[in-house]
C-alpha positions as CSV (number, residue, x, y, z in Angstrom):
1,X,16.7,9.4,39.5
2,X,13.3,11.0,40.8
3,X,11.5,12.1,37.5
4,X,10.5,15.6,37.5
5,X,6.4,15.9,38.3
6,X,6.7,20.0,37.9
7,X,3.4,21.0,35.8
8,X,5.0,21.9,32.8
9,X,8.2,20.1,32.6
10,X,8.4,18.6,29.6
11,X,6.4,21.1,27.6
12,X,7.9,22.7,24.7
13,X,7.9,25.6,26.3
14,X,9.7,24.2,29.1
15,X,13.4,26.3,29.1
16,X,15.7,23.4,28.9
17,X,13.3,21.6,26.1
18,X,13.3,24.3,24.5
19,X,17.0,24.7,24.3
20,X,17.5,21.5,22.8
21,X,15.0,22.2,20.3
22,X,16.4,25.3,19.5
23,X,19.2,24.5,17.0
24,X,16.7,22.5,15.0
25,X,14.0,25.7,15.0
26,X,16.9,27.4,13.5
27,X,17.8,25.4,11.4
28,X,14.3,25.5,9.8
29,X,14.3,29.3,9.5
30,X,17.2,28.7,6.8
31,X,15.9,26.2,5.0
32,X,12.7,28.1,4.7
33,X,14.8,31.0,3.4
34,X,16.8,29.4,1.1
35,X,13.6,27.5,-0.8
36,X,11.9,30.8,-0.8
37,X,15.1,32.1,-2.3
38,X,15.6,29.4,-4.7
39,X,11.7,29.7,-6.1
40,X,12.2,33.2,-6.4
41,X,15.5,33.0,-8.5
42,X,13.1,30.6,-10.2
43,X,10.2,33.1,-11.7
44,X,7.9,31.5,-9.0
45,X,5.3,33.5,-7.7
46,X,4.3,32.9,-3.8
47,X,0.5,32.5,-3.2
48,X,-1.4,32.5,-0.2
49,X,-4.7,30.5,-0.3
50,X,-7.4,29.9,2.2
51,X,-7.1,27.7,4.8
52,X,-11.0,27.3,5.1
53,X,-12.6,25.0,2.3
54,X,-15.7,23.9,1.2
55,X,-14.1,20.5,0.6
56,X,-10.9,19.6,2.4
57,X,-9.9,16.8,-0.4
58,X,-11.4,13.8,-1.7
59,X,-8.7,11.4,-0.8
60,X,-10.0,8.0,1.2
61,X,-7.6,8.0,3.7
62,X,-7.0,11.4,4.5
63,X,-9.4,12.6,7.2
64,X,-10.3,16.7,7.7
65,X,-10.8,18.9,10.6
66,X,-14.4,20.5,10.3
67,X,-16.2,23.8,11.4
68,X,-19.1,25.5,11.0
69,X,-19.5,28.6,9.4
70,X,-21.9,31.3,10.9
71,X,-24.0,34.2,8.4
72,X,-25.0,37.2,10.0
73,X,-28.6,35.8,9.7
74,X,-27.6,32.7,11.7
75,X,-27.6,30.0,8.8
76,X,-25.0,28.0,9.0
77,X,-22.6,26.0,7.2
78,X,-20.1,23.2,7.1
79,X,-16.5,24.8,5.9
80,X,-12.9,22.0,6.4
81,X,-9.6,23.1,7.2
82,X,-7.5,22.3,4.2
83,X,-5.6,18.9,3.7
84,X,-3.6,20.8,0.8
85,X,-3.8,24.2,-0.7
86,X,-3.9,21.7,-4.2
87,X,-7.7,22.6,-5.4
88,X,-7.1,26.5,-4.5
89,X,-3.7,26.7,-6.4
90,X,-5.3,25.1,-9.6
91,X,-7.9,27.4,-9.8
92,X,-4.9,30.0,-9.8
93,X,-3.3,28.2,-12.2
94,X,-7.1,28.1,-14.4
95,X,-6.6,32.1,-14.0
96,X,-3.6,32.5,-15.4
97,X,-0.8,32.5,-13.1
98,X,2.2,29.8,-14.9
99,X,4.7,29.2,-11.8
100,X,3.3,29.3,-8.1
101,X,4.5,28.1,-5.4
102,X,2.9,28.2,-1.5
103,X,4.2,27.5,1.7
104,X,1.0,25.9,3.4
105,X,0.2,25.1,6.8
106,X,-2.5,22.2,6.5
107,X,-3.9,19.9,8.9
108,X,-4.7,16.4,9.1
109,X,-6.7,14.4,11.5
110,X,-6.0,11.2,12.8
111,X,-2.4,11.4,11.7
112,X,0.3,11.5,14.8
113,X,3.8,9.9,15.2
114,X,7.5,10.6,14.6
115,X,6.4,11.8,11.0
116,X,2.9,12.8,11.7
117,X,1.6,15.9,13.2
118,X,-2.0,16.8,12.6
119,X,-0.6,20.8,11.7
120,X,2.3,20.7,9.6
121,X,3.6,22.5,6.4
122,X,3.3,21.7,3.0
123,X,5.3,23.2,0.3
124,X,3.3,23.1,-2.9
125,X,4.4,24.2,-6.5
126,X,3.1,23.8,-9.8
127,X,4.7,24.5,-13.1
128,X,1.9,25.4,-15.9
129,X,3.0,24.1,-19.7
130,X,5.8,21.9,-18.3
131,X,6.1,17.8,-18.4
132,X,5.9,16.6,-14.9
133,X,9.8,15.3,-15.2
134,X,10.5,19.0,-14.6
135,X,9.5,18.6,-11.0
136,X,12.0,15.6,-10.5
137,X,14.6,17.9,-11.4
138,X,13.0,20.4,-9.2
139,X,13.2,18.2,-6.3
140,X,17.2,17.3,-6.4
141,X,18.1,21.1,-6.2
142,X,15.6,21.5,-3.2
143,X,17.8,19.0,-1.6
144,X,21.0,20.5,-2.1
145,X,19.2,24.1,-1.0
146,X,18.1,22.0,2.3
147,X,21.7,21.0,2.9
148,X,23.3,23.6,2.2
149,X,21.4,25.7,4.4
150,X,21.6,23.2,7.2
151,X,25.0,23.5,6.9
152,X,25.3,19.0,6.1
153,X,26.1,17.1,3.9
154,X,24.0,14.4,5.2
155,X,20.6,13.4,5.8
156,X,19.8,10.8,8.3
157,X,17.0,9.2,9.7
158,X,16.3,6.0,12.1
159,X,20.1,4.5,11.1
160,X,19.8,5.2,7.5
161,X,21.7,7.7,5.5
162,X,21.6,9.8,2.0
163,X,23.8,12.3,0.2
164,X,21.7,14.9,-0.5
165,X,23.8,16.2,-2.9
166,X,24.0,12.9,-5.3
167,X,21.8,13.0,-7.9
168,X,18.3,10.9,-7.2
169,X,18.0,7.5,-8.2
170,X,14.8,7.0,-10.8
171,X,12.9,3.6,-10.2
172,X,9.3,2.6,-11.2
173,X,6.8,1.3,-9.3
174,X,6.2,-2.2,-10.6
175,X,10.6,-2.6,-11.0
176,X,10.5,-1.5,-7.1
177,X,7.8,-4.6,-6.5
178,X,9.8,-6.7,-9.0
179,X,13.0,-6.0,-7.3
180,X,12.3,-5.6,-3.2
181,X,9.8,-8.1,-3.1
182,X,9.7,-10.1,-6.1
183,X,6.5,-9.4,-7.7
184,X,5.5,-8.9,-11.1
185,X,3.0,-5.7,-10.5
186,X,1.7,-5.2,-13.7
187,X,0.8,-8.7,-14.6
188,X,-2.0,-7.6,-12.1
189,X,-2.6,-4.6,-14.0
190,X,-5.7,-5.1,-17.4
191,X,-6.9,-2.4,-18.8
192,X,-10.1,-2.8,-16.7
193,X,-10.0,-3.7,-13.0
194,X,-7.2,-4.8,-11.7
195,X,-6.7,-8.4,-10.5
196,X,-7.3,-8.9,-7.2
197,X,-6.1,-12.1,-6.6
198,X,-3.4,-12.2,-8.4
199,X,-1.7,-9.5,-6.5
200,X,-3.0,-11.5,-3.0
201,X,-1.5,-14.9,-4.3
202,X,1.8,-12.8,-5.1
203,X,1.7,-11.3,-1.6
204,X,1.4,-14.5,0.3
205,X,4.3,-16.2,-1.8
206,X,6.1,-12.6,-0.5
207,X,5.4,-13.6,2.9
208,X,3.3,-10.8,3.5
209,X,-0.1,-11.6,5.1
210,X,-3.1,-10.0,3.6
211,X,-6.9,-9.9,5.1
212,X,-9.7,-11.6,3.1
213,X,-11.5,-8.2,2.4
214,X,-8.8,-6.4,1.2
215,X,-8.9,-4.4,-1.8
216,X,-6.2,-4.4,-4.5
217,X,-5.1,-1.2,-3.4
218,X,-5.3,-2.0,0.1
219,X,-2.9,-5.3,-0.8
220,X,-0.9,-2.9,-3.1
221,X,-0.3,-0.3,-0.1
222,X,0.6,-3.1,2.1
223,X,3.6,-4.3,-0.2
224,X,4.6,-1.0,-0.3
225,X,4.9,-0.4,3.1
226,X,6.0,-3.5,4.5
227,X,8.7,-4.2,1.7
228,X,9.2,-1.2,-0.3
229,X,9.4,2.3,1.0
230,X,11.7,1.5,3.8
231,X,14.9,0.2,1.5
232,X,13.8,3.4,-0.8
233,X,16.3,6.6,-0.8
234,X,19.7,4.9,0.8
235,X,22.8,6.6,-0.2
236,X,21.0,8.8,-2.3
237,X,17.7,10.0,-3.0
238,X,15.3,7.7,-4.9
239,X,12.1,9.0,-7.2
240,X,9.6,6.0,-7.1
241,X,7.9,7.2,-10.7
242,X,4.8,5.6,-12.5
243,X,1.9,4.7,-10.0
244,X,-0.7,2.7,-11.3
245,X,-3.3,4.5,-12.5
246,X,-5.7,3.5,-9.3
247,X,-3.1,5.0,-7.0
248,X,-3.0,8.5,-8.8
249,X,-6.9,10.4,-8.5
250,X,-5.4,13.6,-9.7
251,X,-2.8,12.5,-12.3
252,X,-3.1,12.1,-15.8
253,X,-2.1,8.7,-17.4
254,X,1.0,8.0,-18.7
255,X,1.5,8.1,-22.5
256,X,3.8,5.4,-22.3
257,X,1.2,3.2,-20.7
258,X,-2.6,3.7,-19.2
259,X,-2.2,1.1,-16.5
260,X,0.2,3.7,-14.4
261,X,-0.2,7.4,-14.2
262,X,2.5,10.1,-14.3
263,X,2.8,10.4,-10.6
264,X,6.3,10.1,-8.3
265,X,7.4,10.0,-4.7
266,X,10.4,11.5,-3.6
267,X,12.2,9.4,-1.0
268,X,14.8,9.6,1.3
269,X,16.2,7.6,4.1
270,X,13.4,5.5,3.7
271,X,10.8,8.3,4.4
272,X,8.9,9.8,1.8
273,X,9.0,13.4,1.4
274,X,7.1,14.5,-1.3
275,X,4.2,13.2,-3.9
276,X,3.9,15.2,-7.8
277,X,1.8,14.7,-10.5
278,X,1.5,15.3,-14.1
279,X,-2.0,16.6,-13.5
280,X,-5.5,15.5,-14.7
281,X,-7.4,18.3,-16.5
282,X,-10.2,16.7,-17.8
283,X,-13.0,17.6,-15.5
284,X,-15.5,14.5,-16.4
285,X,-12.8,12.2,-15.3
286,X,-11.9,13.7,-12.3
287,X,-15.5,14.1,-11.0
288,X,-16.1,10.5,-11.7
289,X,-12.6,9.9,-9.9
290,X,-13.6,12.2,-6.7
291,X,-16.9,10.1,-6.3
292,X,-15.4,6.7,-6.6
293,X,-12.8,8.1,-4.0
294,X,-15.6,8.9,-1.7
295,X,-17.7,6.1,-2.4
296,X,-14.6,4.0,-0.9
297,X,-14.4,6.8,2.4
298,X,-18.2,6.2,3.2
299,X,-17.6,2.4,2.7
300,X,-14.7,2.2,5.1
301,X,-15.2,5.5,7.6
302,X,-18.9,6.3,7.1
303,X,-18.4,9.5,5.9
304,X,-17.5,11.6,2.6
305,X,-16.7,15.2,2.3
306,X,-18.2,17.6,-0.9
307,X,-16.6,17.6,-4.1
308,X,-15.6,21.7,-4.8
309,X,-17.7,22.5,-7.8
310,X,-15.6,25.6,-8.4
311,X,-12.5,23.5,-8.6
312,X,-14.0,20.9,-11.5
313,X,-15.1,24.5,-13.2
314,X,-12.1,25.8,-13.1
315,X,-10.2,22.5,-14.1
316,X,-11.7,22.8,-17.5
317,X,-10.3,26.2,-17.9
318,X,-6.8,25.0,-16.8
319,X,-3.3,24.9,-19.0
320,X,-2.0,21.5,-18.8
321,X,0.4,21.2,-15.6
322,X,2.5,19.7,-12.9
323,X,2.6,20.0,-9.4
324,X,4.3,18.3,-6.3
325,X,3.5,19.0,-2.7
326,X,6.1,18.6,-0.4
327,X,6.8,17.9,3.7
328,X,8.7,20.5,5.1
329,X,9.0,19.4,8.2
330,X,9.8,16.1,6.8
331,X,13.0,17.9,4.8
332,X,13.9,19.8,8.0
333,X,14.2,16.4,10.4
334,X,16.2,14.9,7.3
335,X,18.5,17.9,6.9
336,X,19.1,18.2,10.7
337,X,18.8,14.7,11.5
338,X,15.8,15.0,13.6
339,X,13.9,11.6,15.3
340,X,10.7,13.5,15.9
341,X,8.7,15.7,13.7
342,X,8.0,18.0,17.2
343,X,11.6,18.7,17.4
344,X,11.3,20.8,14.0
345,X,7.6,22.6,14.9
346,X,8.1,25.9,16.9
347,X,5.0,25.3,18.9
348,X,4.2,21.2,18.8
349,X,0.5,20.3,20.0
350,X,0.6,18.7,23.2
């Protein structure tokens, strides 16, 4: 068979790729309907922040899209597409609002594969006065609305299966490491700075093979990876819940114990799908938690992006919160059993 060399044939707006897409685009369309039905029946109030920032995030290993911004007197300045609506909708939150929710297109550089696009949706919601378990809870009837509205009673993804319908599975971080790879997580874990080589000499005994300048949380994120997420959310969803503290910038500490930090992943079929937080209001802390982030970006990238002043302002005027940003797209290939995050994108980039 002669492959086809037409200009154009394998576009997305190529007729016959376009009509295999197609039952997937739809597909989307209801999902998106029933979420915004189910945060309406809620009491959640949609927003609609800006995509231009003056910081884009403070997160290491998330990278921005940059422009500049032009005055009518010709000074310029440096604005960022958004990686998350996050800092906007907490200075929403610092105004008053109590339940928000926003369906955000955000963008991402360096970030393409099967799960990757560097434009994709976010849906982000925060609950103001709530404990962060409250999200959890949020997150297994989002499911069902995604199923339902698909019209399955199945999500699938590369072999692997869940019923989205079951309720989630709740696991910790360190019993994940104790139980998929056999190590004792927070014996690495002092009240100070984590043990490096602790965690290493555990890792190697684990068969997983670490570089001699990695960090703790480079080590950490390679456990994770290599032995964790993939066996997470078979059968039934899974809610990996209580990060160390390290791996959580914008989340509060847990009560229960300072070493981890009320934060969760929501997994399924192995991919994870959404990230929540019982968030950090103290303004101090998070500034000096921004910087260190940024210190660690310049060290490894060369560069940094600005903290947002006006988001550490309003911080100290904010309730105390939750909030979980979740992959659409992600919950639309799962729902329709997608292999490719452009099969759920009405216009994928080239």
């Amino acid at each position: 068979m002669i492959a086809d060399k037409t200009p154009g044939s394998s576009a997305f707006w190529a007729p016959h790729v376009h009509a295999d897409r197609r039952p997937f685009l739809l597909a989307r369309g209801r999902v998106v309907a029933a979420l915004r039905g189910w945060f309406a029946a809620n009491d959640f109030v949609e927003v609609e922040t800006g995509t231009l920032q003056v910081s884009p995030g403070n997160e290491t290993h998330l990278h921005a899209f940059a422009t500049r911004l032009m005055a009518p007197d010709g000074a310029s300045s440096t604005l960022y597409l958004r990686t998350s609506p996050e800092f906007a909708c907490k200075k929403l939150l610092a105004a008053g609002e109590r339940c928000i929710v926003e369906f955000a297109k955000v963008f991402r550089n360096r970030e393409r594969g099967a799960l990757h696009a560097p434009e994709f949706t976010l849906v982000e919601w925060y609950r103001a006065g709530e404990p962060y378990q409250a999200l959890m809870n949020d997150c297994a009837a989002i499911l069902a609305q995604a199923a339902q509205a698909a019209g399955t009673r199945q999500f699938s993804f590369r072999g692997r299966t869940a019923d989205p319908l079951a309720e989630p599975e709740r696991l910790s971080v360190a019993d994940a490491f104790e139980r998929l790879a056999g190590i004792d997580l927070l014996a690495t874990l002092g009240r100070g700075e984590p043990d490096r080589e602790r965690l290493a000499g555990a890792a190697v005994a684990a068969g997983i093979r670490i570089a001699d300048d990695d960090s703790w949380g480079d080590i950490f994120s390679r456990v994770l990876v290599e032995r964790i997420e993939r066996q997470l959310g078979i059968g039934r969803a899974t809610i990996l819940d209580e990060y160390p503290a390290g791996q959580a910038a914008l989340a509060r500490p847990s009560p229960k114990d300072p070493r981890v930090a009320e934060r969760f992943e929501l997994y399924v079929c192995g991919v994870e799908i959404a990230n929540g937080f019982g968030e950090l209001t103290d303004p101090a802390e998070q500034r000096r938690r921004l910087e260190q982030e940024m210190e660690e970006k310049q060290r490894r990238y060369g560069e940094r992006y600005p903290l947002d002043e006006d988001f550490l302002a309003a911080l100290a005027q904010m309730p105390e919160a939750c909030g979980i940003a979740l992959g659409l797209d992600r919950l639309v290939m799962l729902a329709t059993g997608a292999s490719h995050i452009d099969q759920v994108l009405w216009t994928p980039m080239a």
